[in-house]
N, C-alpha and C positions, 0 to 999 in steps of 0.2 A: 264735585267737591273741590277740584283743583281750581274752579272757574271763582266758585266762591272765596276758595283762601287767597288769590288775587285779590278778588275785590274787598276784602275785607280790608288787605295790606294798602293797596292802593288810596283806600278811603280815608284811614287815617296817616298817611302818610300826607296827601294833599287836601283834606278836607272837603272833595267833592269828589264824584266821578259819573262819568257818562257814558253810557250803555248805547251803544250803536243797533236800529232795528229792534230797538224795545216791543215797536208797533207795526202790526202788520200792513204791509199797503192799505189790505181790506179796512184794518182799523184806523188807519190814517186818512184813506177817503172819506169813511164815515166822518169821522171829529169834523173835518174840515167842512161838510157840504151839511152840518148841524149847527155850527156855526156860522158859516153862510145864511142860513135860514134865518138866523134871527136880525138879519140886515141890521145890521150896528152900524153908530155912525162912522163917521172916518175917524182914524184916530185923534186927539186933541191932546191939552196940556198935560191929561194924566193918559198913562197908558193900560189901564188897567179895563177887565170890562168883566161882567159876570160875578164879581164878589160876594158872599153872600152876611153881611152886616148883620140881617135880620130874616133869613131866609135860606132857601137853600143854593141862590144863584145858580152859576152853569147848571149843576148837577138837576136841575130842572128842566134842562133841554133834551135830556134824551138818556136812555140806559148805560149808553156807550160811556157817556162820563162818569155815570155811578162803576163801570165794569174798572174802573182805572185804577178805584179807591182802593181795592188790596188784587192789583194786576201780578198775576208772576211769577215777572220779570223782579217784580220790586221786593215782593214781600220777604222772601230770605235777607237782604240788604236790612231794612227796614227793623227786623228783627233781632241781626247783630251790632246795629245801633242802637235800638230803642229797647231791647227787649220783648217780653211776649205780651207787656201790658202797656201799649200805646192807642194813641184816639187822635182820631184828625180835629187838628185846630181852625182854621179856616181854608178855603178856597178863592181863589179869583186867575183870570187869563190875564195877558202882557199881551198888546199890539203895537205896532209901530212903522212907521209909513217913512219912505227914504229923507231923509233931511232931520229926524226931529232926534234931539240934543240928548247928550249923556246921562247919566244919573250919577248922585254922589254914592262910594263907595262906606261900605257901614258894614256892619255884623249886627243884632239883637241880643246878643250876649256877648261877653268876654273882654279882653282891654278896649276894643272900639262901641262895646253899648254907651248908648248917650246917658244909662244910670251908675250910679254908682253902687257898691253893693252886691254878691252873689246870691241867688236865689239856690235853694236844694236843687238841684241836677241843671243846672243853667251854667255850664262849663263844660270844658272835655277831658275833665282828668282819664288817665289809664292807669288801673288797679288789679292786682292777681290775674292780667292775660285778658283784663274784660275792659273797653271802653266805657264809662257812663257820662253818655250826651241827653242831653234834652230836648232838644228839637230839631229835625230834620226836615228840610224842604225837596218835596218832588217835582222838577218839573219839566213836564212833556214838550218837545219839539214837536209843533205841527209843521213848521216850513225849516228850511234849512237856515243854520246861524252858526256864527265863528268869524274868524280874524276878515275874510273875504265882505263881511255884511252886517257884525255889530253881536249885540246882545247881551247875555249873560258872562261876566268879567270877572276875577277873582285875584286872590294873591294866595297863590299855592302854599298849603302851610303855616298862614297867618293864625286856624284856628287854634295855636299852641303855641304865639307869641304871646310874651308878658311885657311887650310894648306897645303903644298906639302908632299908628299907621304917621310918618312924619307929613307935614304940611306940602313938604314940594313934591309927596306923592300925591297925596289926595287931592292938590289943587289941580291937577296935571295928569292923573293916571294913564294917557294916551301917550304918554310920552317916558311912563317910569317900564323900565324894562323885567319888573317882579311882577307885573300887571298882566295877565295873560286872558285875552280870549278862545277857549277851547272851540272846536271843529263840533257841531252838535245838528246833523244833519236832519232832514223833515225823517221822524217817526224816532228820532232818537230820547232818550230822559235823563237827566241831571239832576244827579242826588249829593245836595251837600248841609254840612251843618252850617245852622245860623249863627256858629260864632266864629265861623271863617267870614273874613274880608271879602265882599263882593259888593257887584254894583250892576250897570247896565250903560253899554257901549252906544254912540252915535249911533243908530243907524245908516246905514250906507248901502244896504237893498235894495234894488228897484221894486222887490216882492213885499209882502207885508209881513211882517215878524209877528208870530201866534205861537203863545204858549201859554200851556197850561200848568198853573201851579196851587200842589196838595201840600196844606204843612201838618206835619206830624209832630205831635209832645205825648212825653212821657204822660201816663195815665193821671198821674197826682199832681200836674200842671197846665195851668190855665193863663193864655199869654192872653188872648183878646175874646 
């Protein structure tokens, strides 16, 4: 209970948090030597691989990534986000090969959506002791990532600004010091909502950057 009331504090305090050894070795050689298997190419312009648009993508390659969908590790989190009526919204992995460029910093909801306008539960008000968010993103570390090697980026807190992210951060985030890339070692998972401020760091790896991400909405919402 103690570990939970952490995480709960933790979560909305920064808008994300990461669970170190989510995955067991066992279940991390597995991921890795399943995706292996499906010999993809080298990473290119997008970094993206397994989505499932009109299918079931990854979760088509093996049980182990359906075991992920309510792993836990996650599912108490997920709960005191989401509540007890949530549905997975899509799927797809992030790769990335040493050299290939940043990603712009954005949220899907909140002062940084590119719409205008709030949708029912597309925010993170907190009301009588209970958060209500609408969508949270899971995603698993297969290799190790953080400040040493790139990846998933954030701005701690942003999801409960009422302002937009200023230009000489966003042009520049490598360089704003509210910008943080957290320590999110191979088998770890990062759980944050989408109307926190994030993005995706240079790579600076010599390894290949593999991660798996589950997004989660509220039952009565349908993003894509």
């Amino acid at each position: 209970m103690h570990d939970l009331e952490m995480q709960q504090y933790l979560f909305d305090l920064q808008g994300y948090l990461v669970i170190e050894n989510g995955l067991s070795p066992e279940e991390l050689a597995e991921l890795n030597r399943l995706v292996d298997s499906q010999n993809l190419p080298p990473p290119g312009p997008s970094p993206r691989f397994g989505s499932a648009p009109e299918g079931s993508g990854f979760l088509a390659w093996g049980a182990p990534f359906c075991d992920l969908l309510d792993h836990p590790r996650i599912m108490p989190i997920l709960r005191f986000r989401l509540g007890d009526c949530f549905r997975l919204d899509r799927v797809y992995g992030m790769y990335m090969r040493e050299g290939m460029p940043r990603g712009g910093l954005h949220a899907d909801y909140g002062t940084m959506s590119p719409t205008a306008g709030a949708q029912p539960g597309a925010y993170f008000p907190f009301r009588d002791n209970q958060v209500y968010n609408g969508f949270v993103v899971v995603a698993w570390s297969l290799t190790d990532s953080g400040p040493d090697y790139g990846g998933f980026c954030c701005i701690p807190g942003s999801h409960k600004s009422h302002f937009r992210v200023p230009s000489k951060i966003a042009d520049a985030p490598e360089k704003a010091p509210c910008v943080i890339t957290p320590h999110a070692p191979a088998g770890s998972v990062i759980l944050f909502t989408e109307s926190l401020t994030h993005g995706t760091v240079a790579w600076q790896g010599k390894h290949e950057r593999r991660s798996l991400l589950y997004k989660y909405a509220v039952s009565h919402l349908v993003w894509t």
